[in-house]
C-alpha positions as CSV (number, residue, x, y, z in Angstrom):
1,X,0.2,-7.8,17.6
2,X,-1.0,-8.9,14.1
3,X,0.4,-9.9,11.3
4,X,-1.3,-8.7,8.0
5,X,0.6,-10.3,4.7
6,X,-1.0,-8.1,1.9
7,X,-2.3,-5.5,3.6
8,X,-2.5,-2.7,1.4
9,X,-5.0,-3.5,-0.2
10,X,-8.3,-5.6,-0.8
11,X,-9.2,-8.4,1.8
12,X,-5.7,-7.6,3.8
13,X,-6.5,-3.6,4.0
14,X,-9.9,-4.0,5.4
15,X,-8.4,-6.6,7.7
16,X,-6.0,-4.1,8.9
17,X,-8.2,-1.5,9.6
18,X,-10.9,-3.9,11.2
19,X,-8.5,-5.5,13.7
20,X,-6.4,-1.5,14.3
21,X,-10.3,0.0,14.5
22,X,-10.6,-2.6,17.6
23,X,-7.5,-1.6,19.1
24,X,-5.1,-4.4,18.0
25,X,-1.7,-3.7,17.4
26,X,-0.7,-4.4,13.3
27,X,1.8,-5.2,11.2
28,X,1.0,-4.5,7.7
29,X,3.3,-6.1,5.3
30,X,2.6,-5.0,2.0
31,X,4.8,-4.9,-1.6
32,X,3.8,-1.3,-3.4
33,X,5.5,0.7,-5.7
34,X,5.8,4.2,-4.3
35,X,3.4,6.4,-5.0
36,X,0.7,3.3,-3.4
37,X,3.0,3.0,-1.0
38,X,2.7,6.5,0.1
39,X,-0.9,7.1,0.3
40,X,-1.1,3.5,2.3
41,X,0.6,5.4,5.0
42,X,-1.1,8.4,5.1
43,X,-4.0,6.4,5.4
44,X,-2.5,4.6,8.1
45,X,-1.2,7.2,10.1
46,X,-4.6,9.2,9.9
47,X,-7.0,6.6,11.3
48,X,-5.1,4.1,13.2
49,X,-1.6,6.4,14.6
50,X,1.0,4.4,16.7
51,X,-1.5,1.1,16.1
52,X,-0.3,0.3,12.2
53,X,3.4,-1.1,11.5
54,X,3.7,-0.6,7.9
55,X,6.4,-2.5,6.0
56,X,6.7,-2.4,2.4
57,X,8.8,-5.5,1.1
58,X,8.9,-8.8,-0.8
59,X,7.7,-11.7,1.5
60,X,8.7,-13.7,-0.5
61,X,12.5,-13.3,0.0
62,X,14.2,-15.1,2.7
63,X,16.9,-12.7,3.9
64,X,14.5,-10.2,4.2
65,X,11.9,-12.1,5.8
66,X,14.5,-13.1,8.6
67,X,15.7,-9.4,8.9
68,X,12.5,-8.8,9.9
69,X,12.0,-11.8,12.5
70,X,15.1,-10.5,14.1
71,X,14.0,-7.1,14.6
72,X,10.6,-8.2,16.2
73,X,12.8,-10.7,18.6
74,X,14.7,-7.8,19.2
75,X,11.6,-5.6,20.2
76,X,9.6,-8.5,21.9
77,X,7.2,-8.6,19.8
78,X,4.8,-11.7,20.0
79,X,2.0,-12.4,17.3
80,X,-1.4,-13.1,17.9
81,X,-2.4,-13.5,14.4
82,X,-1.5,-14.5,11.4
83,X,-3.4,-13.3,8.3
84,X,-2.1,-14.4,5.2
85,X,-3.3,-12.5,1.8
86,X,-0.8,-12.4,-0.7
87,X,-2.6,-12.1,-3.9
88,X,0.2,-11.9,-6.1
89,X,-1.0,-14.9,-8.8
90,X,-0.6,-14.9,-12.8
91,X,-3.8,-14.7,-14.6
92,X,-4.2,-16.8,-17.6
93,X,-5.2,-20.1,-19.5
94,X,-4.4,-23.5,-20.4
95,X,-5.4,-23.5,-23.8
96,X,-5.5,-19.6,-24.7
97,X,-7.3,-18.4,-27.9
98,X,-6.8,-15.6,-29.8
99,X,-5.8,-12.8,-27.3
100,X,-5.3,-14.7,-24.0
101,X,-2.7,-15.3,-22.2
102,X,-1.5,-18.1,-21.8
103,X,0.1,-19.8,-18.3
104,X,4.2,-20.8,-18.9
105,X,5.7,-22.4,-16.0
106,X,7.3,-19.6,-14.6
107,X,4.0,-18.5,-13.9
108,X,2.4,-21.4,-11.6
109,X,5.7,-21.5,-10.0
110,X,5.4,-17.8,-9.2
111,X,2.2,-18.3,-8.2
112,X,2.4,-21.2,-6.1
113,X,4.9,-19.9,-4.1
114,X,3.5,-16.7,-2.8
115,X,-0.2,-17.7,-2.8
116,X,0.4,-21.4,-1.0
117,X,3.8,-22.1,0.2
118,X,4.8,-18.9,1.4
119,X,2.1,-18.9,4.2
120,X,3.7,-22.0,5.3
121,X,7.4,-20.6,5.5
122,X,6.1,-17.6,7.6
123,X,4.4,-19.2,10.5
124,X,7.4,-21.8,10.1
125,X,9.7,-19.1,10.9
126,X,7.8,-17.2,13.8
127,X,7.5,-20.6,15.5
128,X,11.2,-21.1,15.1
129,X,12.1,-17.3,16.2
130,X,9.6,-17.6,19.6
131,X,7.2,-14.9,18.2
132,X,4.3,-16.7,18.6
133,X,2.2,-15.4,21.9
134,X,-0.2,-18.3,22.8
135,X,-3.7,-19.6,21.4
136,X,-2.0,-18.1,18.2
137,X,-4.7,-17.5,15.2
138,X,-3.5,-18.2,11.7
139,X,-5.8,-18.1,8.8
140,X,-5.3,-17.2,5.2
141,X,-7.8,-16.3,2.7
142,X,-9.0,-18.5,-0.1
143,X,-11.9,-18.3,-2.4
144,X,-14.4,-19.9,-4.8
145,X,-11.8,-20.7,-7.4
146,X,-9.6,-23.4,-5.5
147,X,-12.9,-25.9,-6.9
148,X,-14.8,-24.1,-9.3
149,X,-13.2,-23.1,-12.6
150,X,-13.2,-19.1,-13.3
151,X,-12.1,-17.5,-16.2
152,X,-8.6,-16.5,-16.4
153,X,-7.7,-18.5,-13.1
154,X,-6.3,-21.8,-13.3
155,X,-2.5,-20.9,-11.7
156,X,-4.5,-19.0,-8.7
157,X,-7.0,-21.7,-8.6
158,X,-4.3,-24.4,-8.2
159,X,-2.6,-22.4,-5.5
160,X,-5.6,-21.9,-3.3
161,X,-6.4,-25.2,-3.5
162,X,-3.3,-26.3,-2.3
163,X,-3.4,-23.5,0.3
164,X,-6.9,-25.4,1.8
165,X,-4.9,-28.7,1.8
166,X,-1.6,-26.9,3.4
167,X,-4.3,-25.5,5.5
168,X,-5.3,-28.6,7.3
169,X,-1.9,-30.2,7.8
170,X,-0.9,-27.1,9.6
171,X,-4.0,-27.4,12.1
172,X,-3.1,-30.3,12.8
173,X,0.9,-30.3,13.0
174,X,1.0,-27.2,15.0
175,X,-2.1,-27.6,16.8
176,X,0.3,-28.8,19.8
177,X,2.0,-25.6,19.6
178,X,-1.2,-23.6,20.1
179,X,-1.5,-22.4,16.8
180,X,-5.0,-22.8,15.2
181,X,-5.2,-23.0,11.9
182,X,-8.2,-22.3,9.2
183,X,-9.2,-20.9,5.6
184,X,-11.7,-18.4,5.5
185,X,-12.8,-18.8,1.9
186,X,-13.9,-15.7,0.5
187,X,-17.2,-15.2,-2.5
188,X,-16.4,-12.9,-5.4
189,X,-15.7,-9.4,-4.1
190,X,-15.0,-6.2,-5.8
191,X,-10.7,-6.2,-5.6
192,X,-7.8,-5.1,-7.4
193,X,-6.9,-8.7,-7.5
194,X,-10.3,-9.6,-9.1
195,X,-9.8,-6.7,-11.4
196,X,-7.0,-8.2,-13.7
197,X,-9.3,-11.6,-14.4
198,X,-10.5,-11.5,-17.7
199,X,-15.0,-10.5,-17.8
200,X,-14.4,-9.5,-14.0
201,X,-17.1,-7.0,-14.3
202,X,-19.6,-9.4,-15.7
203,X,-18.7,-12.1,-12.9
204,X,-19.7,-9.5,-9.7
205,X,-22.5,-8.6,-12.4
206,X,-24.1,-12.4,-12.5
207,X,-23.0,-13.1,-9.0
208,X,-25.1,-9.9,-7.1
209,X,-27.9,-10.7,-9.1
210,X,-28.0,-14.4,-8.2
211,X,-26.9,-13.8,-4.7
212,X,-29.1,-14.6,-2.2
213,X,-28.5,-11.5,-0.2
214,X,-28.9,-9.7,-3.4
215,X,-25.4,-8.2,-3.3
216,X,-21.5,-9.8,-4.3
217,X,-19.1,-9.8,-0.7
218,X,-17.2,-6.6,0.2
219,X,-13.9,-7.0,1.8
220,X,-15.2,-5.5,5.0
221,X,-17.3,-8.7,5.0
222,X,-14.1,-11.2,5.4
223,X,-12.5,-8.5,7.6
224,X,-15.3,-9.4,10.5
225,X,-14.9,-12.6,10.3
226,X,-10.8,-12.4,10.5
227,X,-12.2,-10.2,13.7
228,X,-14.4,-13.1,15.3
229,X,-11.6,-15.9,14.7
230,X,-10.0,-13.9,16.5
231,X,-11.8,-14.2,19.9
232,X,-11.0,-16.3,22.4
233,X,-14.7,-17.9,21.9
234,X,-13.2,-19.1,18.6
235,X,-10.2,-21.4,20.2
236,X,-11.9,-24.6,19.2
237,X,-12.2,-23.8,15.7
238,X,-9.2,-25.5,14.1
239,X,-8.5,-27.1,10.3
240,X,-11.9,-25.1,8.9
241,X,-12.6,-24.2,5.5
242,X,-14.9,-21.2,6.3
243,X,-17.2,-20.2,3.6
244,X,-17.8,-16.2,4.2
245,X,-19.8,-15.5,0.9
246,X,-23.5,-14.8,2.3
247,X,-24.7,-18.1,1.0
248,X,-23.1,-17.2,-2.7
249,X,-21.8,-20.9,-2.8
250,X,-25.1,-22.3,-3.3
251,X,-26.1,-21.1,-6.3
């Protein structure tokens, strides 16, 4: 089985559906508010029935985290893959102008935790609770703004970046465990995450026409290669940064 962290939406959904669409097993955990919520697993439960898991839930919370360990010990489940895409991250500025928002510390903190830290405590806890099945994959998806500055993203930026470091401490501390460990770092693409930076639309404007496949990524784009690091041809790649942009990082 897989693990999906943000999976109702973006990067995560099209994950989901691209590993349930090859027959894997997958456990979508996902935060929504009900009526999202909903529709997710209708959506679900009309193309992928008896493959998708959903769970709707704060990752972020302990307790519940290890609620949920307990009852996948209890089934016997083992995971194959870890995908972490949380993209719960505070848009704003340093120095904000008139009508920005501006970044308090409650904000980076926020942020930190549940875009970087939190993909540490998860595989920390399924390698203490014996749910790991062996030649584990666990990636996580970062992006273009851990070192280059966007508008509107210097919390988020500061998070991924420490998610790439994180990111190659893991492959190499776990590595002994199995686990292999990489960032798949993902061009601008067309989300609801993207959606709340400030000038979105003008970013995927500037970026299709500069791209050199004419076009910005699309999260089914990320989703195949979640799919290939998933293959046991992929076991000796361990401690990448991946770019998956179509060549969009250099421009």
């Amino acid at each position: 089985m897989a693990l999906v962290v943000g999976g109702s939406s973006g990067l995560g959904l099209a994950s989901v559906k691209k590993l349930a669409s090859h027959g894997m097993p997958v456990l979508a955990w996902f935060r929504e508010r009900r009526a999202k919520q909903e529709a997710v697993l209708a959506e679900f439960q009309a193309q992928y029935p008896n493959l998708v898991l959903p769970f709707n839930g704060d990752i972020t919370n302990a307790d519940l985290r290890n609620q949920v360990w307990n009852s996948c010990r209890a089934a016997g489940i083992q995971f194959h893959v870890l995908l972490h895409s949380v993209a719960r991250g505070s848009p704003g500025t340093l120095n904000p102008g008139k009508n920005e928002k501006p970044l308090s510390p409650l904000d980076f903190n926020l942020t930190f935790d549940a875009m970087a830290l939190n993909w540490f405590y998860v595989l920390q806890e399924l390698v203490h609770n014996d749910l790991l099945s062996p030649n584990m994959s666990n990636m996580a998806f970062s992006s273009r703004g851990s070192h280059r500055v966007l508008p509107g993203y210097a919390a988020i930026g500061m998070a991924k970046s420490a998610l790439e470091t994180l990111g190659k401490y893991m492959a190499v501390e776990f590595a002994a465990k199995g686990i292999r460990t990489n960032i798949l770092e993902i061009g601008i693409t067309d989300t609801p995450a993207l959606s709340v930076l400030p000038n979105s639309k003008k970013l995927l404007d500037y970026v299709a026409q500069k791209h050199p496949l004419g076009r910005v990524t699309q999260a089914e784009d990320a989703a195949n290669v979640v799919y290939l690091m998933c293959q046991p041809e992929a076991r000796w790649i361990n401690g990448a940064v991946i770019p998956v942009d179509g060549g969009e990082s250099l421009i």
